[in-house]
C-alpha positions in Angstrom: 124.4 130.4 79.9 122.2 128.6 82.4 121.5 131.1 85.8 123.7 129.2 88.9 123.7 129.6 92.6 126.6 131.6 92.2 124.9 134.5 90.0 122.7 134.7 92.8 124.9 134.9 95.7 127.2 137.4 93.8 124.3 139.5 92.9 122.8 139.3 96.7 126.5 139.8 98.1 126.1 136.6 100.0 127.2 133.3 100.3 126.2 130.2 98.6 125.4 128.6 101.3 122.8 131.7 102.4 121.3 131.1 99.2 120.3 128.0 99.5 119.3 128.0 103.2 116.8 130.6 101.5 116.0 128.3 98.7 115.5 125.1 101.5 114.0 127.4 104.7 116.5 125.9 106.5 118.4 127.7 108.8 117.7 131.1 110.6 118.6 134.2 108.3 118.1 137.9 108.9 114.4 138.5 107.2 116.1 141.6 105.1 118.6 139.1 103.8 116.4 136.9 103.0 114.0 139.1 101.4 116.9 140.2 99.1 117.8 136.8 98.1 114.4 136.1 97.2 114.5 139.3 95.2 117.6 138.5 93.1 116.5 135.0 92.5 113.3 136.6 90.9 115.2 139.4 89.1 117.7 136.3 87.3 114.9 134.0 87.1 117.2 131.7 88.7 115.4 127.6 88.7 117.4 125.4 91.2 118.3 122.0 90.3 115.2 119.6 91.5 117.7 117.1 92.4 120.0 119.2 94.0 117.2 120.9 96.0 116.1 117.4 96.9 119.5 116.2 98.0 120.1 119.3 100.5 116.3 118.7 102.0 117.4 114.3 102.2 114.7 114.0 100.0 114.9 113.1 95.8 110.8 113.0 95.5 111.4 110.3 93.5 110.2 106.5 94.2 112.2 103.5 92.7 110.7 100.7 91.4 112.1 97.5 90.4 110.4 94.6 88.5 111.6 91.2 86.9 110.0 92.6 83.0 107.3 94.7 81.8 106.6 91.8 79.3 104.6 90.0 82.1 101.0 90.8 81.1 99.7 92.2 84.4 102.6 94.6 85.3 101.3 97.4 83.5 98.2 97.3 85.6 100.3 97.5 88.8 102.7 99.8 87.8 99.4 102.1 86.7 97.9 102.3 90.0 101.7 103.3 91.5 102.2 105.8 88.8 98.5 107.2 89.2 99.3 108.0 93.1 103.5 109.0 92.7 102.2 112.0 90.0 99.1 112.9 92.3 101.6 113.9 95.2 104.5 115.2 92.6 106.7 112.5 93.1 108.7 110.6 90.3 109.0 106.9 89.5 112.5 106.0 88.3 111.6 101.8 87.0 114.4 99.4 87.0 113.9 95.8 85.6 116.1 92.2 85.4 116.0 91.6 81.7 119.9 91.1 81.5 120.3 89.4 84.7 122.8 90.3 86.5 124.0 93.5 84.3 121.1 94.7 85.1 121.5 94.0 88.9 124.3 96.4 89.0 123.6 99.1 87.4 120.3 99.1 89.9 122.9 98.7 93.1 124.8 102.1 91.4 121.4 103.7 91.5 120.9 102.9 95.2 124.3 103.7 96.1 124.0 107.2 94.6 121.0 107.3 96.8 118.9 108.7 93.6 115.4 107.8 95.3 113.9 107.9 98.7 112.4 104.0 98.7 111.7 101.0 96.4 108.7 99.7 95.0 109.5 95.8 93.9 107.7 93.1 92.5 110.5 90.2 93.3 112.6 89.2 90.1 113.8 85.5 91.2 116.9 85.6 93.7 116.8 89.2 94.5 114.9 88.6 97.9 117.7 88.5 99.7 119.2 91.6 98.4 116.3 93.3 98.7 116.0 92.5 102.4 119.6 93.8 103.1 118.7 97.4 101.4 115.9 97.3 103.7 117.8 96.4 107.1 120.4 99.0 106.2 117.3 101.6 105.9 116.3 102.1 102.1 112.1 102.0 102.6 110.8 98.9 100.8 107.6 97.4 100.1 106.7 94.6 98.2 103.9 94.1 95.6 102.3 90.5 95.0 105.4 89.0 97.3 104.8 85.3 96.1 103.8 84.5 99.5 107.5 84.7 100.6 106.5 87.2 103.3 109.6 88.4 105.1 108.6 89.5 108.4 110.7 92.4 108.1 109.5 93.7 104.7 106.3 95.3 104.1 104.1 93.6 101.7 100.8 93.9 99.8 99.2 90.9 97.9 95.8 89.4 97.2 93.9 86.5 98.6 94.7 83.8 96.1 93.7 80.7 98.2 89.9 82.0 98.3 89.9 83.4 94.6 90.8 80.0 93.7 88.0 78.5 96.2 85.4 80.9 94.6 86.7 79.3 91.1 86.0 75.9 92.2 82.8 76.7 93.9 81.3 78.2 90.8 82.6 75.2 88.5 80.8 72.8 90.9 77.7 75.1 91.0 77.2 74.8 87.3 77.5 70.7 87.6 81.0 70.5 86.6 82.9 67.4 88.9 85.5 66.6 86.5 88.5 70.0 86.4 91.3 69.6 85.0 94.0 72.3 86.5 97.1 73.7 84.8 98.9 75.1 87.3 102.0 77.7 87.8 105.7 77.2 88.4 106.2 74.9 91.9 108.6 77.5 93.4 106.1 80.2 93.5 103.8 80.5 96.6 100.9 81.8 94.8 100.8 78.9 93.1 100.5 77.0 95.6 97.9 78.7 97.4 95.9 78.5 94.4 96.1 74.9 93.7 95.2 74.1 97.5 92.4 76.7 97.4 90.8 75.2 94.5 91.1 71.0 95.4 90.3 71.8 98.9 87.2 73.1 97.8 86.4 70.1 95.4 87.3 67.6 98.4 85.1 68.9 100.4 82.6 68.8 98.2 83.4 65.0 97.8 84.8 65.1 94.1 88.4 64.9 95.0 90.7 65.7 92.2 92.9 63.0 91.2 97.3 64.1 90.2 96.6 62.9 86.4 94.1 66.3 86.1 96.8 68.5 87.8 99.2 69.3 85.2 102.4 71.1 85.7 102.6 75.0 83.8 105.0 78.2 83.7 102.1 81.0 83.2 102.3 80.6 79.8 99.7 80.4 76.8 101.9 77.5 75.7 101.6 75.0 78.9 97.8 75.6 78.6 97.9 74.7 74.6 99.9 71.9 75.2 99.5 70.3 78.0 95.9 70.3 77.7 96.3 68.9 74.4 98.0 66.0 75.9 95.7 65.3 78.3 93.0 64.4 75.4 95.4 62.5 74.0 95.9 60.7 77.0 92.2 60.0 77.4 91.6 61.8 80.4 88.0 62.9 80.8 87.6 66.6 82.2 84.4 68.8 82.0 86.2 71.7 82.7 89.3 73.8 83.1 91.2 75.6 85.9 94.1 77.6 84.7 96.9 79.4 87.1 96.5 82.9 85.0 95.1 84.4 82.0 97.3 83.4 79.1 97.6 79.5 80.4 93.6 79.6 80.1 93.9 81.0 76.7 95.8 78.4 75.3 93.6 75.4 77.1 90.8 77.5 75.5 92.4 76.8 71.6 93.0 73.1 72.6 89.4 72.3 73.5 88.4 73.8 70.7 91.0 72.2 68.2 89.7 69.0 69.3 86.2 69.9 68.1 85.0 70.3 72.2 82.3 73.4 72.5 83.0 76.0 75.6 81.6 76.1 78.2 78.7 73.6 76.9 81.5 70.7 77.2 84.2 72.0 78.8 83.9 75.6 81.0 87.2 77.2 81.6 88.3 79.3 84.6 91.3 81.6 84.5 93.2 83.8 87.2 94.3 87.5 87.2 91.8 88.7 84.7 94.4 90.6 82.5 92.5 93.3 80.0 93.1 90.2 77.1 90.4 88.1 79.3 87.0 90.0 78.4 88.5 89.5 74.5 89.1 86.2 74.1 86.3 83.8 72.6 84.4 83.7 74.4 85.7 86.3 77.1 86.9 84.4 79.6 85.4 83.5 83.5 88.5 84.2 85.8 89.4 85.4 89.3 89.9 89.2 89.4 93.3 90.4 90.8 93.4 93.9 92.1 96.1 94.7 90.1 96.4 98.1 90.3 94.8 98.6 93.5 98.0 96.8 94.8 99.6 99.1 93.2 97.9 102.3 94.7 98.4 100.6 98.1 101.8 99.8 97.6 102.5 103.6 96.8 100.8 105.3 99.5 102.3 102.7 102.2 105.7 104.4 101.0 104.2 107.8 101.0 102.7 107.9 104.3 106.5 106.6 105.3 107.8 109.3 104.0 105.8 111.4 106.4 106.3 109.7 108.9 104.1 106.8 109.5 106.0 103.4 110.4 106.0 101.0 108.1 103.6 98.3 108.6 104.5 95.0 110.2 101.9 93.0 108.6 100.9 92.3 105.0 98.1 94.9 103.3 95.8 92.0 101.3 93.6 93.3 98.9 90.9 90.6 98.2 90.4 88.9 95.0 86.9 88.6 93.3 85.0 86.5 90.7 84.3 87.8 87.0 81.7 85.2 85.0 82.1 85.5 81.5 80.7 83.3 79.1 83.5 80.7 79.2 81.7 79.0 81.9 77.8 80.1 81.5 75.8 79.9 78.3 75.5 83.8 77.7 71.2 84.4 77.5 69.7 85.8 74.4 67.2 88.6 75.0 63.3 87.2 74.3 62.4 88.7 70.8 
C-alpha cells in the first residue's frame, strides 16, 4: 500500500496538518518538530501527491491550453515553442481542443471549474471569444496566440505583422516584373485575412498596378480553394503572371493548377504563400512564402504567463513578433553552379 500523509503524521506523533506545513514551508513550526517530520518522511519514503502539493501552495504548475484542432497544419509549431518553455521551468501543459463542438466546450469549463491549471494558453476556436474573456475578468490568466486581430483590450495577446509580410510578398512579386497576381485569399470573418489582402493590394496600388476584384478570389485555407478556384480563373480567361495565396496549403493547390494547365513556375506564373509550414521547402518547387514565427509566438506566449505567475502584470498591449520573407524557387529561377 501506497505511503499517505497519515503514516507520516502517525509515525511523527503529529498532525496532518503539521505535516504538510512541513511539506509546503508554510507556517511557523518548532525546528525539532520539523526536523522529525523531515526524518520520518525520509525513513517511509513518503512522495506527496504533485497535485495536492500544488493545490495547498494555490498553484497546480500546470498551464492549460486550448486550441480549435491540432489538424491545422501550423499548430504543432506553436504549441512546440509553448511546450519547449512549460518543461524548461517544470511546468505541465494540460491541451484541450473544439473537435466536438460544444461537448468539448464543457468538459473544458469542468476543467476550469476544478481549477486544474494556473492560466490558459488559447489560439481562439470560433465563438469562444467571449467565454474566454469572462474566465479572464473573473481572474483565470489568459493570453492569446495569433488572436485574429480581434484584440480585446482586456486580454493579452501575441501575433505577427501580417499586413507588412503580405507588403514584402507584393513587393518582391513586382521586383521580379510580375504586374498581373492573382490572390486567393482566407475566410472574410478572420482579421488576418484581412490585413493580408490590404497589405498586399495596397502595395500593388501604390506601385500603380492596381489589382482588379476578378483576381481576388474567395478561399478557406485550404489546398482545395487554391486547386480550384485557380483552376477556374483559367477557365475564365483571366490573365495572371503570378499567385498570392492566404497560407501554405491554399498555394499548394494553385501550385497543381498551373501546372495541370501545362503553365511552368515561376517562369509563367511565380507563387507566393503565407505561414511557411515545414510542407513549404518540400513542395515542387519549395515554395516562396512569408515566414510566420510560429513557435516563437509560442515561446512568447508561455513566458508572458510565466513571468505572471511571478508576479509581473500582464501586459496591456499586444507582443508582435514580425513576420519575414523566405525565396524559394517558386518565384526565382534557382541558378545552376558554373561547371
Amino acid at each position: 500500500m501506497p505511503i499517505t500523509i497519515a503514516d507520516v503524521a502517525a509515525r511523527a506523533k503529529v498532525s496532518k496538518t503539521t505535516v504538510s506545513r512541513v511539506l509546503n514551508g508554510k507556517g511557523e513550526l518548532d525546528e525539532s518538530t520539523a526536523a522529525r517530520v523531515r526524518k520520518v518522511i525520509e525513513e517511509l519514503g513518503y512522495v506527496p501527491s504533485s497535485r495536492a502539493v500544488g493545490l495547498a501552495r494555490g498553484r497546480t504548475r500546470v498551464v492549460g491550453m486550448l486550441v480549435p484542432s491540432l489538424t491545422w497544419p501550423w499548430i504543432g509549431e506553436v504549441l512546440q515553442g509553448a511546450v519547449d518553455v512549460l518543461e524548461t521551468e517544470r511546468y505541465g501543459l494540460l491541451l484541450f481542443t473544439c473537435n466536438r463542438g460544444e461537448e468539448s466546450m464543457r468538459q473544458f469549463g469542468a476543467q476550469v471549474s476544478a481549477k486544474s491549471f494556473d492560466g490558459l494558453l488559447v489560439i481562439e476556436p470560433e465563438g469562444t471569444l467571449d467565454y474566454i474573456a469572462t474566465l479572464h475578468a473573473r481572474g483565470l490568466p489568459v493570453v492569446l496566440i495569433d488572436d485574429r486581430d480581434h484584440q480585446p483590450g482586456q486580454i493579452p495577446s501575441v501575433g505577427t505583422t501580417h499586413h507588412t509580410g503580405a507588403g514584402a510578398a507584393a513587393r518582391h512579386l513586382l521586383e521580379i516584373g510580375r504586374h498581373k497576381p492573382l490572390v486567393v485569399a482566407g475566410p472574410e470573418r478572420f482579421g488576418c485575412t484581412q490585413q493580408r489582402l490590404e497589405g498586399f493590394t495596397t502595395v500593388y496600388a501604390e506601385a500603380g498596378h492596381p489589382i482588379p476584384a476578378e483576381r481576388i478570389l474567395p478561399g478557406d485555407f485550404t489546398i482545395a480553394c487554391g486547386l480550384d478556384g485557380v483552376r477556374r480563373a483559367i477557365e475564365d480567361g483571366i490573365e495572371f503572371d503570378a499567385i498570392f495565396a492566404h497560407n501554405d496549403l491554399t498555394a499548394t493547390g494553385a501550385m497543381q493548377a498551373v501546372l495541370d494547365s501545362g503553365r511552368r513556375i515561376p517562369q509563367d506564373v511565380a507563387v507566393v504563400g503565407f505561414d511557411d509550414i515545414p510542407m513549404a521547402a518540400h513542395t515542387q518547387p519549395p515554395l516562396t512564402t512569408v515566414h510566420q514565427p510560429l513557435r516563437e509566438m509560442g515561446e512568447a506566449a508561455a513566458r508572458t504567463l510565466l513571468a505572471h505567475f511571478e508576479g509581473s502584470p500582464l501586459p496591456n498591449r499586444p507582443t508582435v513578433i514580425p513576420a519575414t520573407f523566405k525565396v524559394r524557387a517558386s518565384t526565382v529561377v534557382a541558378r545552376t553552379a558554373a561547371p
